[in-house]
C-alpha positions as CSV (number, residue, x, y, z in Angstrom):
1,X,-11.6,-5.2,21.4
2,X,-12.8,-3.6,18.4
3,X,-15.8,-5.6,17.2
4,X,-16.5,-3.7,13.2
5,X,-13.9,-2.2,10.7
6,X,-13.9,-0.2,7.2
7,X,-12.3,1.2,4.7
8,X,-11.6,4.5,4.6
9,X,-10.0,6.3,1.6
10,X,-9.1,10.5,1.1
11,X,-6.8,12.0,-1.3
12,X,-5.8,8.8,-3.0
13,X,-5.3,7.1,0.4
14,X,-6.6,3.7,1.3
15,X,-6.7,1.9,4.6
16,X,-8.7,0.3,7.3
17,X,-9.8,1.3,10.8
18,X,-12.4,0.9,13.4
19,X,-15.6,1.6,12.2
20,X,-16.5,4.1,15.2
21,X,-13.2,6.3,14.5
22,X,-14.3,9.5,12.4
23,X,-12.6,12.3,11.3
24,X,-11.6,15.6,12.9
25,X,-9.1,17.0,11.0
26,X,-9.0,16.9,7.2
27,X,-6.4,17.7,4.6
28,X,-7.5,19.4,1.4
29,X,-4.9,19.8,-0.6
30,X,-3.6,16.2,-2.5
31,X,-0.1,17.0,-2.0
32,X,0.5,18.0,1.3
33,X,-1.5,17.8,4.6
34,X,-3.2,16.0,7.8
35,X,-6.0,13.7,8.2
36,X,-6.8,13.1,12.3
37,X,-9.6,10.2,13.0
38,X,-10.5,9.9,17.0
39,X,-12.7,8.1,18.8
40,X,-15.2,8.9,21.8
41,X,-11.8,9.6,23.9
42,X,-9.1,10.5,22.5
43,X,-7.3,11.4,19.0
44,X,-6.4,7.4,17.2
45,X,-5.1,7.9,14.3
46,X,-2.4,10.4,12.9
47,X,-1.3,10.7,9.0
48,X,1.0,13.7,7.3
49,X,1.8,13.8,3.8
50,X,4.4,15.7,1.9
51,X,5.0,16.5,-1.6
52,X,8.2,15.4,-2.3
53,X,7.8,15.7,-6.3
54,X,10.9,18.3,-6.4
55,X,13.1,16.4,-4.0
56,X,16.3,15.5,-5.3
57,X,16.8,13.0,-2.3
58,X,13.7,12.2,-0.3
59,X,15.3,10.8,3.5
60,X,12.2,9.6,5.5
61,X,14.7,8.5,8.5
62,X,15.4,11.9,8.6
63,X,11.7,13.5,8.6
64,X,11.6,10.8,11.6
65,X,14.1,11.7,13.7
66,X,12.5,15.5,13.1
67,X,9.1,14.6,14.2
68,X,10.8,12.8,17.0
69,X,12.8,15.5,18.7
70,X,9.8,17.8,18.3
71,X,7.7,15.6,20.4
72,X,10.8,15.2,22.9
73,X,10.7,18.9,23.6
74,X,7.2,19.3,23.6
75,X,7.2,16.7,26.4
76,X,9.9,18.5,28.0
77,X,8.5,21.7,28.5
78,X,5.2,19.6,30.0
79,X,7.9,17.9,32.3
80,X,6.6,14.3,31.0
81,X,9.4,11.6,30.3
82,X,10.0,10.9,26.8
83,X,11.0,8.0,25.4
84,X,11.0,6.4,21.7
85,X,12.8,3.1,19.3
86,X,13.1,3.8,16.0
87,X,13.3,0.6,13.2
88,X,11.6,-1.4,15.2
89,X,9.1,-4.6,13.9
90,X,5.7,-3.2,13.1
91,X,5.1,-2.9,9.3
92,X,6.8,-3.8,6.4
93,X,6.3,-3.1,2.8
94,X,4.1,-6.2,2.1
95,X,4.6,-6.0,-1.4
96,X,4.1,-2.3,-2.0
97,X,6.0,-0.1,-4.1
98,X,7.4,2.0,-1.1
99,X,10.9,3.5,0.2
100,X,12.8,4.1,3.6
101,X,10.2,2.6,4.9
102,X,10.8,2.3,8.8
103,X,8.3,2.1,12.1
104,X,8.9,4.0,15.7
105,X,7.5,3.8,18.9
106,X,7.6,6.5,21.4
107,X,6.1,7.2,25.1
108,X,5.1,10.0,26.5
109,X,1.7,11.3,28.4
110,X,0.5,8.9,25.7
111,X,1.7,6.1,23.7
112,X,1.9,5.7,20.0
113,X,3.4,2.9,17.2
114,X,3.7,4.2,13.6
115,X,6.0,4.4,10.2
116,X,7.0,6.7,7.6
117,X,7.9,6.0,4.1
118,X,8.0,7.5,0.6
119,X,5.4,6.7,-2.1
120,X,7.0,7.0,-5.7
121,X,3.5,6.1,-7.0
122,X,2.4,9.7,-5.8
123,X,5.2,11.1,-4.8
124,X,4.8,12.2,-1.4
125,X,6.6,11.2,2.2
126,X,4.0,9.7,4.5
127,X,3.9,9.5,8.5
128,X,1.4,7.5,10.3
129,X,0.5,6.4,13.8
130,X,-2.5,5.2,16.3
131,X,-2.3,7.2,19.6
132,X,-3.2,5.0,22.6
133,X,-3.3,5.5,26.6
134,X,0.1,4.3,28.1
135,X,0.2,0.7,28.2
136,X,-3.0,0.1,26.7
137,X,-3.6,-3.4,26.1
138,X,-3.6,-4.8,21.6
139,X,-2.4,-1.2,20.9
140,X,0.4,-2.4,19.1
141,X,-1.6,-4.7,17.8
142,X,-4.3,-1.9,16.5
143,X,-1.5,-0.1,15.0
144,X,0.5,-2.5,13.1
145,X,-3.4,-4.0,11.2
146,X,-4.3,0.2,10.5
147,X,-0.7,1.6,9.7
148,X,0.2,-2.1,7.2
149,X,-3.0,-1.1,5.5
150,X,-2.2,2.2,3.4
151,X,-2.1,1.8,0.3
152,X,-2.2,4.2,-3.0
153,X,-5.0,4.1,-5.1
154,X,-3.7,2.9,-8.6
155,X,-3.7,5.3,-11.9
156,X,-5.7,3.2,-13.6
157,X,-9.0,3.0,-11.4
158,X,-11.6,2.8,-13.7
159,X,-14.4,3.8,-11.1
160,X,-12.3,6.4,-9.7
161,X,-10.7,6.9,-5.9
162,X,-12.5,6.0,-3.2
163,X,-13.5,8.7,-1.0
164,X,-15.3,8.4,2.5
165,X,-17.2,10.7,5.2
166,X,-18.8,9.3,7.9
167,X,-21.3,7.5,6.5
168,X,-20.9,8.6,2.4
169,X,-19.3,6.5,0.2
170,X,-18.4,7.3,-3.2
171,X,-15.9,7.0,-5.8
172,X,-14.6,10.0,-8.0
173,X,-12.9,10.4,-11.2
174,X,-9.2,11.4,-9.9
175,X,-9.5,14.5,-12.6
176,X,-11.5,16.1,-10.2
177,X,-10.2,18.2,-7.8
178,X,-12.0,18.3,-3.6
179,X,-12.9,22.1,-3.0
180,X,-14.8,22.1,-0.2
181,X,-17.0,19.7,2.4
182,X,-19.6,19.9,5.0
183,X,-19.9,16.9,7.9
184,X,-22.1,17.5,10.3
185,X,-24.7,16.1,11.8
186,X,-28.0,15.0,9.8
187,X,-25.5,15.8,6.3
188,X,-22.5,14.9,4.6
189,X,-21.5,16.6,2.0
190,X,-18.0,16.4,-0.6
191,X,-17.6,18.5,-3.7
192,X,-15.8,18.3,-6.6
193,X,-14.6,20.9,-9.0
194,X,-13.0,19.7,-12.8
195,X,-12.0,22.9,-15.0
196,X,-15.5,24.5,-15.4
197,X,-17.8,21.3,-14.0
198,X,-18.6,21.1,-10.5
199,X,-19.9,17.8,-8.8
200,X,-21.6,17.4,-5.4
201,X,-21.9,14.1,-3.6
202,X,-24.4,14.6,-0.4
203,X,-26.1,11.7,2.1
204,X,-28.5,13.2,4.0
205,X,-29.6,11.7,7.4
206,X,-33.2,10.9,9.2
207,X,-34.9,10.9,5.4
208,X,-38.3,10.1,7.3
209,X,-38.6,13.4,8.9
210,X,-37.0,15.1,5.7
211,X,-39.4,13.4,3.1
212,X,-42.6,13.8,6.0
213,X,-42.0,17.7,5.4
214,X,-42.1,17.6,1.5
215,X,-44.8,17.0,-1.0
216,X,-42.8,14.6,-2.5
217,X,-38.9,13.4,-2.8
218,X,-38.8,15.6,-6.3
219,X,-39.6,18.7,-4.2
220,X,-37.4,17.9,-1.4
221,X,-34.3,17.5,-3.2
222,X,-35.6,20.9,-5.3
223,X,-36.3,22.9,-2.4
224,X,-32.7,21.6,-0.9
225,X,-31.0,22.9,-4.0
226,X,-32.8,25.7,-5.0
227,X,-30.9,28.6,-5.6
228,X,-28.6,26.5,-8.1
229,X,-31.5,24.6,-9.9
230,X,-33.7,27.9,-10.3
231,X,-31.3,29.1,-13.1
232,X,-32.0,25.8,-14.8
233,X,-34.7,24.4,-16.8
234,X,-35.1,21.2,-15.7
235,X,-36.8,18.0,-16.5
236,X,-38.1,15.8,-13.9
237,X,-38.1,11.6,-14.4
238,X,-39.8,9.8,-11.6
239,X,-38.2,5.9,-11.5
240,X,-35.9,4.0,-9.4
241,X,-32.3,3.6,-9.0
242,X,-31.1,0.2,-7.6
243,X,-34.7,-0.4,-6.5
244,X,-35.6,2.2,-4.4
245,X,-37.2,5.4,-5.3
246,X,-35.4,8.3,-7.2
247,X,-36.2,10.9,-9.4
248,X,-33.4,12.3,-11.6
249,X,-33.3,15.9,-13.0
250,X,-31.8,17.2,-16.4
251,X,-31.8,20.5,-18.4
252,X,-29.9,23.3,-19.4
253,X,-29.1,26.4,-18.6
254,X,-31.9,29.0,-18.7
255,X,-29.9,31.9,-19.8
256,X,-30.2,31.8,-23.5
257,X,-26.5,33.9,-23.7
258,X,-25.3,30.9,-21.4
259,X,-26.2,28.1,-24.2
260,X,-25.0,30.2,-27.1
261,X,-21.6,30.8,-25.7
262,X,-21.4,26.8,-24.6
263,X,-22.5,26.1,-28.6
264,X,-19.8,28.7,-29.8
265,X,-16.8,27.5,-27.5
266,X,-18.3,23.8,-28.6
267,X,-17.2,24.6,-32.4
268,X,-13.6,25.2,-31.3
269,X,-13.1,22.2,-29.0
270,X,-13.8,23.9,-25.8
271,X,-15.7,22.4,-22.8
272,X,-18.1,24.8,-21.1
273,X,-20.8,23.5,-18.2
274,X,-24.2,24.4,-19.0
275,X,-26.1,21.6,-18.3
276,X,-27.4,20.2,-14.9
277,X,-27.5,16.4,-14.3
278,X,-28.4,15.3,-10.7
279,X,-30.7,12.1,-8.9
280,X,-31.9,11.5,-5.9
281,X,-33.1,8.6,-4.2
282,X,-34.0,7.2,-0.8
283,X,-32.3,4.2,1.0
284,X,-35.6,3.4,3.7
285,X,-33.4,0.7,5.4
286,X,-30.8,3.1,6.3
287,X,-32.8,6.0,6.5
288,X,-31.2,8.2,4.4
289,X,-31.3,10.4,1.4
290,X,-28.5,11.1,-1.5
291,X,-28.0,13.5,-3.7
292,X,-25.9,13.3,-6.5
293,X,-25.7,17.1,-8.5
294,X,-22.9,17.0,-11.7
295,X,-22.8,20.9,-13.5
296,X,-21.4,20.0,-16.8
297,X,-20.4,20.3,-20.7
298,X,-23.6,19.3,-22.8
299,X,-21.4,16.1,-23.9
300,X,-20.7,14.8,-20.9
301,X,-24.2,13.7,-19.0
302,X,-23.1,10.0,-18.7
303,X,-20.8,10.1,-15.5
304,X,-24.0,10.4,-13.0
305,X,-24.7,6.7,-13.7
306,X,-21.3,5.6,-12.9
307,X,-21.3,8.0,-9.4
308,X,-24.7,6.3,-8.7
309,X,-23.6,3.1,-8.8
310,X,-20.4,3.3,-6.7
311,X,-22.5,4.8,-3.6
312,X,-23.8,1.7,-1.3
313,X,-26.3,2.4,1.2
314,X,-24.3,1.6,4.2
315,X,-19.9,1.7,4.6
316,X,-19.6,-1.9,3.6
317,X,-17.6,-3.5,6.0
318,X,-13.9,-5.4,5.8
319,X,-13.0,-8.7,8.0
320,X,-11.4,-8.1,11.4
321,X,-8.3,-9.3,11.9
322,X,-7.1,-12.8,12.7
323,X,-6.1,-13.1,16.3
């Protein structure tokens, strides 16, 4: 029985799950790739996307029946019995703007319900399924509440896509880009890239061993970021932000060649990122630290506000299901 669930979003995906499933396998590229999220035994749940922008035809059935025959003789060579139903009663389209959408089941040394369907909001064909042991008890169930939940995340978000890691929360302006991430333990870390800015989003863990190392939560976050904010001249504002305590950072670059070139590309319309904005503030009841860093044009300082104000302390939590 799964007792807490959440919303988990990536790559303009939405959908709930168990709150203890986390991710082992990520896909970095927003038009095609995998996202894996296990639990303490086993692999749960399974997504692929595909861009099918330049398809003529997009024929989910037949990226089914695909997948399908590649688990069959993947089984066969293990010498395990293979069996699956395709269209069968799991998920339906609930209202969303989806196509050839259609659910399977299939046994093997493992069990697993699931669909695939094509997005026209995104463009891309989508295959999803929760992994269970054979014969396990509400997974069906499990499946049809986690699989019925995707969802694209609308054009016109105005506090940009969700995005979730472990135990960070945080919504980005879709016209920036992932380029890289770190999850491990004690830090979570997701960063951004737009043109020329570059925006990092971190929650760092056990803040009262970090903070009983440091003079002060100004120097920790400095000494944590140091070889980026050294070529900075930076101001420091002590205060609060949602009423715990935070310091925020601001300056330019201080490279004098690096401020004239922003000024001259400024005259002729162009962007460049030569300013710093960045905040960070401690959550005591959850015993953490983040870190929001934004490298951007002179003109546009106001977005660390906004990133600020989407990133709750804890994963806020979504009802359980109606038995």
């Amino acid at each position: 029985m799964v007792s807490a669930w959440r919303e988990f979003g990536w790559q303009r995906m939405r959908f709930v799950a168990p709150a203890e499933w986390f991710y082992t396998k990520i896909g970095m590229d927003p038009a095609s790739g995998d996202l894996w999220l296990n639990d303490a035994e086993l692999p749960r749940l399974q997504v692929k996307w595909l861009d099918a922008a330049r398809e003529k035809r997009v024929d989910a059935g037949a990226t089914l029946e695909r997948y399908l025959t590649q688990l069959e003789r993947k089984a066969r060579k293990s010498r395990v019995e293979f069996t699956s139903e395709r269209d069968i009663r799991l998920v339906t389209k609930g209202g969303r703007d989806l196509s050839s959408l259609e659910s399977f089941h299939w046994t093997s040394d493992t069990e697993a319900f699931g669909a695939v369907w094509y997005s026209p909001v995104t463009q891309r064909l989508f295959l999803a399924q929760v992994n269970g042991a054979v014969g396990e008890q509400g997974l069906r169930a499990l499946a049809k509440r986690v699989v019925s939940s995707f969802d694209e995340q609308p054009d016109d978000a105005e506090q940009g896509d969700l995005w979730t890691a472990y135990d960070l929360v945080c919504r980005v302006p879709r016209d920036h880009r992932l380029t890289g991430q770190t999850m491990q333990t004690g830090q979570t870390e997701l960063r951004f890239e737009r043109r020329r800015d570059s925006l990092n989003i971190v929650r760092f863990g056990l803040a009262s061993i970090a903070l009983a190392r440091a003079a002060d939560l100004g120097d920790w976050a400095h000494t944590q970021r140091f070889k980026l904010w050294i070529t900075y001249r930076l101001d420091r504002e002590e205060g609060e932000w949602d009423g715990k305590p935070a310091v925020t950072f601001r300056g330019p670059k201080r490279a004098w060649p690096e401020r004239l070139r922003a000024r001259l590309l400024n005259l002729v319309g162009q962007p460049y990122a030569v300013a710093l904005t960045a905040r960070v503030w401690h959550c005591p009841e959850a015993n953490c630290l983040f870190l929001v860093e934004h490298v951007h044009d002179a003109r546009s300082a106001e977005l660390l506000d906004q990133l600020c104000a989407a990133i709750p302390a804890t994963p806020p939590s979504v009802p359980a299901p109606k038995a």
